[in-house]
Backbone as a printed PyTorch tensor [residue, N CA C, xyz], in Angstrom:
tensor([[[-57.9540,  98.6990,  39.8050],
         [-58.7890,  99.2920,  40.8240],
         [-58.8400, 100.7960,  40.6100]],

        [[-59.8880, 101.6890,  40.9120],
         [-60.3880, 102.7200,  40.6480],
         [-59.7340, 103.3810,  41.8590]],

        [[-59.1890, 104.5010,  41.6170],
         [-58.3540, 105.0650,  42.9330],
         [-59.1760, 106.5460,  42.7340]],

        [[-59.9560, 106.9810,  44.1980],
         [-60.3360, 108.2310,  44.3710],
         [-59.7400, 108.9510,  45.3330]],

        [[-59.6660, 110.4200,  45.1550],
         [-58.7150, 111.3960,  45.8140],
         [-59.3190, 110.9840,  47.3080]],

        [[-58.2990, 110.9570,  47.8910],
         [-58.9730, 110.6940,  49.4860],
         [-59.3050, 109.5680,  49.7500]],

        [[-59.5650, 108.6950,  49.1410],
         [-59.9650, 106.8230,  49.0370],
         [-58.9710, 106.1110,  49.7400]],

        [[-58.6890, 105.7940,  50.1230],
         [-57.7830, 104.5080,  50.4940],
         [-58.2710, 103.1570,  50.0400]],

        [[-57.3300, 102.3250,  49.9720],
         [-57.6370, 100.8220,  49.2480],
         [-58.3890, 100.3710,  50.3550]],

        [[-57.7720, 100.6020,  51.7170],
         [-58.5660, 100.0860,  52.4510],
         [-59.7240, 101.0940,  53.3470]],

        [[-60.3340, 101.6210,  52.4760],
         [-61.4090, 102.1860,  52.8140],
         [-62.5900, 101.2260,  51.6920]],

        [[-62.0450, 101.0420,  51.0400],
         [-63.1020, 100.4230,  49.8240],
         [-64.2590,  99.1930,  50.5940]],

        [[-65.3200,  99.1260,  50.6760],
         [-66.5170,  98.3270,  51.3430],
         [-65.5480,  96.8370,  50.8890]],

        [[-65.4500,  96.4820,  50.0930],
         [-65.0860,  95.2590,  49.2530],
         [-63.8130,  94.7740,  49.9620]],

        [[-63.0380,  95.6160,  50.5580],
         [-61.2430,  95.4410,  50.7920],
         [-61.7020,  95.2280,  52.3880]],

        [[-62.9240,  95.5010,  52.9320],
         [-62.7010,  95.3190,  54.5040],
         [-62.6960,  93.9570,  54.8660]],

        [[-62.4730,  93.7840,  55.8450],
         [-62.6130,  92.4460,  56.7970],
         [-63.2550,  92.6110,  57.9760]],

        [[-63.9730,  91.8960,  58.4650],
         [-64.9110,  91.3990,  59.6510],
         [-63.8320,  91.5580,  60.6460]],

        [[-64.6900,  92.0160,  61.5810],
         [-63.5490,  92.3090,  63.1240],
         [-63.3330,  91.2470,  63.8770]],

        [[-64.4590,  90.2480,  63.5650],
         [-64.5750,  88.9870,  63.7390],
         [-64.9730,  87.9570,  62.9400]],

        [[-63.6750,  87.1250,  62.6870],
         [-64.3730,  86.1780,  61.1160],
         [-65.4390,  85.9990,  61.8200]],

        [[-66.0270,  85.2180,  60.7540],
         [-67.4060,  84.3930,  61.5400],
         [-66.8260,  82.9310,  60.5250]],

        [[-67.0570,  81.8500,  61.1020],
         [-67.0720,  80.5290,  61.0730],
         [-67.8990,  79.8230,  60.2450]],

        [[-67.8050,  78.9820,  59.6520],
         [-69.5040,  78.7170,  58.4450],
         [-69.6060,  78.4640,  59.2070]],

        [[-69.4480,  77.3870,  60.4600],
         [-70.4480,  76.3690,  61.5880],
         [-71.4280,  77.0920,  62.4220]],

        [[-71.1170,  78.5890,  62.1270],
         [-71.8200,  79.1870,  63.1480],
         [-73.5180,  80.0040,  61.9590]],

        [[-72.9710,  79.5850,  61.0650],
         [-74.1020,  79.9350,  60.3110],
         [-75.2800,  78.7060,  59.7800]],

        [[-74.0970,  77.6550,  59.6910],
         [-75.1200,  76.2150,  59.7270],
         [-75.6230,  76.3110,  61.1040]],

        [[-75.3550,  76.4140,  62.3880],
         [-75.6880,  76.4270,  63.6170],
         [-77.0690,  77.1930,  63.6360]],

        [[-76.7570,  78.3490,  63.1240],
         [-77.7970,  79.0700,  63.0900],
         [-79.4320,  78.9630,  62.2720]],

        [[-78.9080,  78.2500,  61.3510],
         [-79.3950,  77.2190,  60.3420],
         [-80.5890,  76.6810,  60.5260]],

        [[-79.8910,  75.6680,  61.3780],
         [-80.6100,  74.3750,  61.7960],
         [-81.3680,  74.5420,  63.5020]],

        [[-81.1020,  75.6620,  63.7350],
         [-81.9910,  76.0210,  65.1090],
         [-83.1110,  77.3030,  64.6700]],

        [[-83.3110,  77.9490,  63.3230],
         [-84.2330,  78.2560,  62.8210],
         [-84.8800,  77.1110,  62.3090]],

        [[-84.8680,  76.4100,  61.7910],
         [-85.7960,  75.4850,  61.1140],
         [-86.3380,  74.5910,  62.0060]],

        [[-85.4770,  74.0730,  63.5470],
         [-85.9840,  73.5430,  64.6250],
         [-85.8750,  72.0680,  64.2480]],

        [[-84.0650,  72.3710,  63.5600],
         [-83.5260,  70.6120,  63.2120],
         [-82.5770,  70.5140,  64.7920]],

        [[-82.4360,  69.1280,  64.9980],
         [-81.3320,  69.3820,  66.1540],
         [-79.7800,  69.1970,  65.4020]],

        [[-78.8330,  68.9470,  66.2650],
         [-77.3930,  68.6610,  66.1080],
         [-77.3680,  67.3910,  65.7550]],

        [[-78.0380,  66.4080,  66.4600],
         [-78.0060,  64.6940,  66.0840],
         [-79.4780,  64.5530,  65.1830]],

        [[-80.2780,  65.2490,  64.8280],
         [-80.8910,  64.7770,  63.5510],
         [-79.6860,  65.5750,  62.3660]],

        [[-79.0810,  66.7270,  62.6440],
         [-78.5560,  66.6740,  60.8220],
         [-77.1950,  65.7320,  61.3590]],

        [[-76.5660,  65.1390,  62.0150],
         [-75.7680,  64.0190,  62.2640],
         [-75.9400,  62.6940,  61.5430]],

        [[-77.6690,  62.0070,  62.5050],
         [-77.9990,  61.1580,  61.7160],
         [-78.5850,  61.3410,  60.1960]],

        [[-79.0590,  62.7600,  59.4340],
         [-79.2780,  62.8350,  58.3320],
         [-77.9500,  62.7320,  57.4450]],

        [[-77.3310,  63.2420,  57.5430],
         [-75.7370,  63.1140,  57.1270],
         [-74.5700,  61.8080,  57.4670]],

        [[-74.7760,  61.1910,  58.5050],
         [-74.0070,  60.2330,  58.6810],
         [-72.7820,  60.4190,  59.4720]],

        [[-72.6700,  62.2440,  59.3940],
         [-71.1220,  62.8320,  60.1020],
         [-71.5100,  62.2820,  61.6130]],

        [[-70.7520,  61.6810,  62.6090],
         [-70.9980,  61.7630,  63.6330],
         [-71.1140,  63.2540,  64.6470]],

        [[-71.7420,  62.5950,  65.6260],
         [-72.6160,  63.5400,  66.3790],
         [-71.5080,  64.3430,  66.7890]],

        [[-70.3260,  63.9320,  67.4700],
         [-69.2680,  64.9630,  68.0300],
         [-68.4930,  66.2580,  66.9490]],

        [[-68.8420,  65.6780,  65.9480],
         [-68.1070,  66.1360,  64.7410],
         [-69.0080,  67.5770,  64.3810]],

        [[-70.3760,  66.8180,  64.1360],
         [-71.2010,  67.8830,  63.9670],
         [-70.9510,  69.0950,  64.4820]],

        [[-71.3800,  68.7110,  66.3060],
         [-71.1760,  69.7530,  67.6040],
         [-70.0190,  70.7200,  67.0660]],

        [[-68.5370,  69.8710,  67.1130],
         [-67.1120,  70.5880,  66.9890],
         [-67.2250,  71.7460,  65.6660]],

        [[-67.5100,  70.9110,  64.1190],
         [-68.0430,  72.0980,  62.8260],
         [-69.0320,  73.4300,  63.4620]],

        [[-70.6170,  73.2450,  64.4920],
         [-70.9200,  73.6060,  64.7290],
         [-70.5240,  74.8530,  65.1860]],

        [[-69.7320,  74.2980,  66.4730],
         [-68.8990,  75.6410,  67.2890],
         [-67.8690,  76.0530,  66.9840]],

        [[-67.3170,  75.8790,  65.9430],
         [-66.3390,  76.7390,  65.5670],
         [-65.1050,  75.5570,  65.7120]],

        [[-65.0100,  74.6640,  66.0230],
         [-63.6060,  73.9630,  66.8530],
         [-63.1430,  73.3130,  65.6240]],

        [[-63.8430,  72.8130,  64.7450],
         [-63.6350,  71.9350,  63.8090],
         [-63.7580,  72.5420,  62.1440]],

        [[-63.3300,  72.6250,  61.2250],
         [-63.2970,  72.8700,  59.8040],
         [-64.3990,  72.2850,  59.1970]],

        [[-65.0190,  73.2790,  58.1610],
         [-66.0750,  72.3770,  57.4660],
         [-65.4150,  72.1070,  56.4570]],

        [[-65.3050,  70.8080,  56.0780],
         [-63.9620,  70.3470,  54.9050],
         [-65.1720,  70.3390,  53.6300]],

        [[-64.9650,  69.8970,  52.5340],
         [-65.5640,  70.1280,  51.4230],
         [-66.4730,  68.8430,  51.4460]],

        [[-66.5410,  67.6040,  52.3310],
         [-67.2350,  66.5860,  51.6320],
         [-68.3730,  66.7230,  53.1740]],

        [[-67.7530,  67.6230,  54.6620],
         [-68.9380,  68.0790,  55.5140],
         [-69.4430,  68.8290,  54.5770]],

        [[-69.7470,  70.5630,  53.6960],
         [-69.9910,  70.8770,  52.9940],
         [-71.2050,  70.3650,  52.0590]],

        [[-70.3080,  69.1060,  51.5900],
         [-71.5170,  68.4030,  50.5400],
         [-72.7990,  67.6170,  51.3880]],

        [[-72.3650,  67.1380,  52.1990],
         [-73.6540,  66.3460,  53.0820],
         [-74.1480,  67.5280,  53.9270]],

        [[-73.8440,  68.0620,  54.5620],
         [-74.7640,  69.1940,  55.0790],
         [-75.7830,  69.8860,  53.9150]],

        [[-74.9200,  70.3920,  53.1520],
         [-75.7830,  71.5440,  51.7400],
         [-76.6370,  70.3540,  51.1160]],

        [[-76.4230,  69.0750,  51.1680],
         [-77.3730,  68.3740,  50.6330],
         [-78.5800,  68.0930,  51.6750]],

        [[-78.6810,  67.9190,  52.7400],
         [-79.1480,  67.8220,  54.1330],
         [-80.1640,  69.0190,  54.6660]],

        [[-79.9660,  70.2480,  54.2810],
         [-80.7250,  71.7010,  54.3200],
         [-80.5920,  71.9220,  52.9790]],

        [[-80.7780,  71.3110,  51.8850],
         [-80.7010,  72.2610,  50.5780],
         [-80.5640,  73.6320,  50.2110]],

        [[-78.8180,  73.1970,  50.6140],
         [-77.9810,  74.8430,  50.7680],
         [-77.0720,  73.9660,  49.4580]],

        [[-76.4260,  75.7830,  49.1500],
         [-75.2180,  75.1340,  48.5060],
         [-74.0260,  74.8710,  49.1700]],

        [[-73.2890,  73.5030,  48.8710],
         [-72.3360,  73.5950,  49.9840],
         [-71.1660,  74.3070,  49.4160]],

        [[-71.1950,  75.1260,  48.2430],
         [-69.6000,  75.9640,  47.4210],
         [-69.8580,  77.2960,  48.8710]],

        [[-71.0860,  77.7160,  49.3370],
         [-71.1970,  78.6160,  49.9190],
         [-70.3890,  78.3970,  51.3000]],

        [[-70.6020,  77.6180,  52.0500],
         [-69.9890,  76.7900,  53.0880],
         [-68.3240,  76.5100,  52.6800]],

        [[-68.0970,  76.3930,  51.7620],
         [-66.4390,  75.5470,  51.3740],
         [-65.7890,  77.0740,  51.2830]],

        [[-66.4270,  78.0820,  50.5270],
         [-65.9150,  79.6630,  50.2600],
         [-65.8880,  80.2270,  51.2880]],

        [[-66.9120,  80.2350,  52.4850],
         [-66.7310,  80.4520,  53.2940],
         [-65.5200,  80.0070,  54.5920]],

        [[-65.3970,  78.8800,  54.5460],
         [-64.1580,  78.1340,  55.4680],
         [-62.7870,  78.8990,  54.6130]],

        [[-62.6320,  78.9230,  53.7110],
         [-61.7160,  79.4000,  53.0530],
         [-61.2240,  81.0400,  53.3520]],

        [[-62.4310,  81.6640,  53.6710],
         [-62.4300,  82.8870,  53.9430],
         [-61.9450,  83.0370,  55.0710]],

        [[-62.4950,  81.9150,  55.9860],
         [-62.1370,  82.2840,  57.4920],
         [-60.9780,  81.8200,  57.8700]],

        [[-60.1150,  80.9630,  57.3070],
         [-59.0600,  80.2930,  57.3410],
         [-57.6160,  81.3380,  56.8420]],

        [[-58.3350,  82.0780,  55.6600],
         [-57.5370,  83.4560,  55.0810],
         [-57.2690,  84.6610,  56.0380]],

        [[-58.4910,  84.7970,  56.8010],
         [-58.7110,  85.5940,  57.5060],
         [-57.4020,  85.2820,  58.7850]],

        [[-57.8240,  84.1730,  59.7070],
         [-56.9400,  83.8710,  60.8960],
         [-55.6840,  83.8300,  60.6430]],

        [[-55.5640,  82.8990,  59.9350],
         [-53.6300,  83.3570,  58.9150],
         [-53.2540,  84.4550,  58.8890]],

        [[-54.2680,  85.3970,  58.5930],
         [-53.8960,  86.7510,  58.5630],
         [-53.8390,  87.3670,  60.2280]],

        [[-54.5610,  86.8920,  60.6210],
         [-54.1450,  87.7160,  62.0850],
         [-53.3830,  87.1520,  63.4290]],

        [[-52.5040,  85.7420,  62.5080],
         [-51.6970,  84.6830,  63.0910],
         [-50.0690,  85.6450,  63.3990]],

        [[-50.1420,  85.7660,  64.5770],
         [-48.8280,  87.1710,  64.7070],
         [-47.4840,  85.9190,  64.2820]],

        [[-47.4350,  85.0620,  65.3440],
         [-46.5000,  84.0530,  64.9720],
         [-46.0480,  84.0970,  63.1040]],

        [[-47.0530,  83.7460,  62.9380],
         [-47.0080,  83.1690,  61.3510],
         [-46.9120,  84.8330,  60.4100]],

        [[-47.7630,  85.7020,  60.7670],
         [-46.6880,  87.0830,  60.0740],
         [-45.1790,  87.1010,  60.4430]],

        [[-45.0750,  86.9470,  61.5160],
         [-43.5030,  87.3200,  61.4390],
         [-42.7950,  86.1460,  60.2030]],

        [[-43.4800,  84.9600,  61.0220],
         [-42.7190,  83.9420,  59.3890],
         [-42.9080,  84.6370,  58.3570]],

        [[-43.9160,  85.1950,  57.8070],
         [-44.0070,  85.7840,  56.2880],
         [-42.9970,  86.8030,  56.1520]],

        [[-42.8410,  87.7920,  57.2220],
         [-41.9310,  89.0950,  57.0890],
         [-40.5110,  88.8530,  56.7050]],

        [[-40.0790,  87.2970,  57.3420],
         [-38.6350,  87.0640,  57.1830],
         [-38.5850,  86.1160,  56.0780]],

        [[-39.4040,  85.9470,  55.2040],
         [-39.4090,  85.1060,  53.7490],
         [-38.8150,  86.5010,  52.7730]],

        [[-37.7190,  85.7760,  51.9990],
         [-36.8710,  86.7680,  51.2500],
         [-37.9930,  86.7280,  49.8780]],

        [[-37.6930,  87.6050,  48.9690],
         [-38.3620,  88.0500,  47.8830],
         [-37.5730,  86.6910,  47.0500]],

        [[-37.9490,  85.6060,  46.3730],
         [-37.1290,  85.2670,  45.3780],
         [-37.2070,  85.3960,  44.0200]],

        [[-38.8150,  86.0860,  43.5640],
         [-38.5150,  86.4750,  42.5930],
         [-38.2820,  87.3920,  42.1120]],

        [[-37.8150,  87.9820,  40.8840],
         [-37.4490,  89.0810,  40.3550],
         [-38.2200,  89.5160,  39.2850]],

        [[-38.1850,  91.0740,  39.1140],
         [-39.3290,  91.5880,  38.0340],
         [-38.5270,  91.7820,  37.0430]],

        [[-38.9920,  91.4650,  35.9280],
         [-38.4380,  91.5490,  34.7270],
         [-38.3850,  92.5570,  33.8810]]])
């Protein structure tokens, strides 16, 4: 990484994070109410049931990689965009999981540099 006088790592556009993840469901959501699909047509286009949809939709539920594939096949999206995305947001909350930092803080170093 390119270090400039006065730069910080985390000043870099690339190193920030969203103040608020955003969710893929909320971008398929957004999706499918531009195009003026409902929740139970991409349900019944996909086969995912209707509650499932809703839950991915609002945030409650994970878009796992094989929702992903039937949705991105369903709106001819890609679904790697959707799967990278859950991944992101999943990185993200971990990260701002206070509980679960402190677990990380008290994990000892076990390896050693050579």
């Amino acid at each position: 990484m390119i270090h400039i006088t006065g730069v910080q790592d985390n000043m870099i556009a690339n190193n920030l994070m969203p103040f608020i993840p955003t969710h893929p469901g909320e971008i398929i959501k957004d999706e499918i109410e531009c195009r003026g699909i409902s929740q139970r047509q991409l349900s019944d286009a996909t086969g995912i049931a209707y509650s499932v949809i809703n839950e991915v939709l609002n945030g409650k539920r994970a878009v796992t990689i094989e929702y992903a594939l039937l949705i991105g096949k369903a709106l001819d999206l890609d679904a790697g965009t959707f799967i990278r995305m859950q991944s992101d947001y999943d990185f993200q909350m971990a990260q701002r999981n206070t509980s679960f930092a402190s677990r990380l803080a008290q994990i000892r170093k076990i390896a050693s540099v050579l």
